[in-house]
N, C-alpha and C positions, 0 to 999 in steps of 0.2 A: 504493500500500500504506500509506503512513504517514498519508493523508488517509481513510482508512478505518480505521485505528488510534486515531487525534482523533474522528473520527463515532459511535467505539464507545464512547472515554472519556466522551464529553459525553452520550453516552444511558445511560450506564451515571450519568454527577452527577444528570441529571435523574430517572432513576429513585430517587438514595436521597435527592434533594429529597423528593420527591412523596412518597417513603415514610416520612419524619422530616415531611412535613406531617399524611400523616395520623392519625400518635399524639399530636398538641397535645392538651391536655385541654381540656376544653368548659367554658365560663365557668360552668355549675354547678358543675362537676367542681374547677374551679381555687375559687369559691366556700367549696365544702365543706373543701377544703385550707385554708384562709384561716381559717377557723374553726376546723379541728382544729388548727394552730395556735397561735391564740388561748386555746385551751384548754387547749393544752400551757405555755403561756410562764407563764401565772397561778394561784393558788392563792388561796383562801381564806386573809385575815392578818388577825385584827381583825372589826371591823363589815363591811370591803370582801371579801364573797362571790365567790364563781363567779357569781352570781344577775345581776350587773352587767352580764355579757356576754350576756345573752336579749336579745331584739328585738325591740319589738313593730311594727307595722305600720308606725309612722310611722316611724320612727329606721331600718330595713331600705330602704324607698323614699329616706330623705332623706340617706343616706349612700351611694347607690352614686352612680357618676361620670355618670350622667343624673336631669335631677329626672323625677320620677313627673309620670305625664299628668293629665290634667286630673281623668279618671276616679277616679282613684287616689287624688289630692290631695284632692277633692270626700269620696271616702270615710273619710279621716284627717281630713278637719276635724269631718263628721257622727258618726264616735266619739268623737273629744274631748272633744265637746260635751255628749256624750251621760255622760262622765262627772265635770264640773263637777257639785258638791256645792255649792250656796248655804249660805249662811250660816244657821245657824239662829234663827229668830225672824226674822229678816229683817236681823238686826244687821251691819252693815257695815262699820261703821264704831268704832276703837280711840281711840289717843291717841297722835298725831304723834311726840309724845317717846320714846317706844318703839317707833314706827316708824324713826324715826331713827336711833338703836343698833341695831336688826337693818340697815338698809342700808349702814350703817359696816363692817359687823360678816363677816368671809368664812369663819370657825370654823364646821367641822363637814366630815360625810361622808368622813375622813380616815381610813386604817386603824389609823392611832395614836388617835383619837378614842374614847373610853370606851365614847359611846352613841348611839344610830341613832335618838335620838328627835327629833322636829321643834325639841321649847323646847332641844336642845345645837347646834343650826347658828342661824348669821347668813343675812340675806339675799342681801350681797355686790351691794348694787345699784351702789354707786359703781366697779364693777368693768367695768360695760359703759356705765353712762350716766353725765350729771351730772344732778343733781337740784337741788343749791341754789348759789348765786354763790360761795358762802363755799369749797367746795371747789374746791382747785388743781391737782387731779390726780383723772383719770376715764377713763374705758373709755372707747369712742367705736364699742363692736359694735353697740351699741344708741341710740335717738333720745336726745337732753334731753330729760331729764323735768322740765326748770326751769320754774316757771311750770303746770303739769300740768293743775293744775284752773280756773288762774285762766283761760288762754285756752281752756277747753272752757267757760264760764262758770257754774263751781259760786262760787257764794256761799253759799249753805246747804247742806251732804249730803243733810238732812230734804225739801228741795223734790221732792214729785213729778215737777217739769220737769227734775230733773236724775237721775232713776232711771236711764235708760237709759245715761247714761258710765258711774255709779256698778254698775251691774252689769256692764256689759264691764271694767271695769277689773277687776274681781271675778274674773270669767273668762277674762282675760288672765293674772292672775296665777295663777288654777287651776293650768288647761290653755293653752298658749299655742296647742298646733297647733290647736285646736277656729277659730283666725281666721286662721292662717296653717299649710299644712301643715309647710313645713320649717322652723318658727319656729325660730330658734336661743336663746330663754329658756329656762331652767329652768323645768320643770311644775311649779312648788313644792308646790302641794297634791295634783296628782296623783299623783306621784312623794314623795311624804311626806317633805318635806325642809321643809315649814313647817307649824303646824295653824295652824287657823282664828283663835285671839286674835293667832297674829303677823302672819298676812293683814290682819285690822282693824288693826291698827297702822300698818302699811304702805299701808295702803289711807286713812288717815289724813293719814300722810305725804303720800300724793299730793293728797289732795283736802280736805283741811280748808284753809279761806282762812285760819287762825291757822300753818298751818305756813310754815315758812322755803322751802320749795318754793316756793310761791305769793305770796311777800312780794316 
């Protein structure tokens, strides 16, 4: 009797196992939770919108807890690229010394920050790389940028033989996923956190042979 007492308790566990298994919510369902969430914790303060919390393609694949397949990756780099804005005129190139101060520079996109325009942020490069020997203190998310141009062997900007760095570099600093899907850079120009004169500046900094990068 009592061994049939224990036979009935444990088929009675394993039924309210089975049955507290089958209400788990489903990884969309726990997903959509995760977001309503997120939407409940934050408000619009300042320049920093609700707006900051959309997704687009890449940043949905390169934030959940598997990277996206090849397929997927392939797809986010082909829109990226597809939204790189060259320079206009072809001009690419600014003036190192004011490339300089924007990559000093980590001011901006702040909800205390006045204004959401590209000339109120810094670049904030010393914050994941190093760029020049003279700095003592660098980020380390991202490669050395020391020496940048001088080992891809830019001596002139102007040289036709060295368009093709001078434009990835260009497009790196765009859009980064357009060459890597789950880049971890700032899309500066895609994402409107820099315009285009502080691109050439920057873009200066790295690849002018007068810059302290390259010295």
């Amino acid at each position: 009797m009592r061994m049939t007492t224990i036979a009935a308790a444990s088929a009675a566990a394993v039924t309210l196992v089975l049955a507290g298994c089958s209400v788990v919510p489903s990884s969309a369902e726990l997903d959509a939770q995760a977001a309503a969430m997120m939407k409940a914790s934050f408000r619009d303060e300042g320049i920093a919108t609700m707006k900051r919390l959309d997704q687009d393609l890449g940043q949905q694949a390169c934030s959940s807890d598997k990277q996206p397949n090849e397929a997927v990756a392939k797809k986010i780099e082909e829109e990226s690229m597809a939204t790189i804005r060259w320079p206009a005129g072809g001009q690419y190139i600014g003036d190192w010394r004011e490339g300089e101060k924007l990559a000093q520079s980590g001011r901006g996109m702040t909800w205390t920050d006045r204004s959401a325009a590209p000339t109120a942020n810094g670049g904030n490069c010393y914050n994941c790389h190093q760029i020049s020997k003279e700095e003592i203190s660098f980020g380390t998310i991202g490669p050395s940028l020391y020496n940048y141009g001088k080992i891809r062997g830019v001596k002139d900007v102007a040289d036709p033989a060295t368009a093709a760095i001078v434009q990835y570099t260009w497009g790196k600093l765009w859009n980064s996923k357009a060459y890597s899907a789950c880049s971890n850079m700032p899309r500066f120009g895609h994402a409107g956190l820099l315009d285009e004169t502080q691109l050439r500046h920057i873009m200066a900094l790295l690849l002018d042979p007068k810059s302290p990068v390259n010295q």
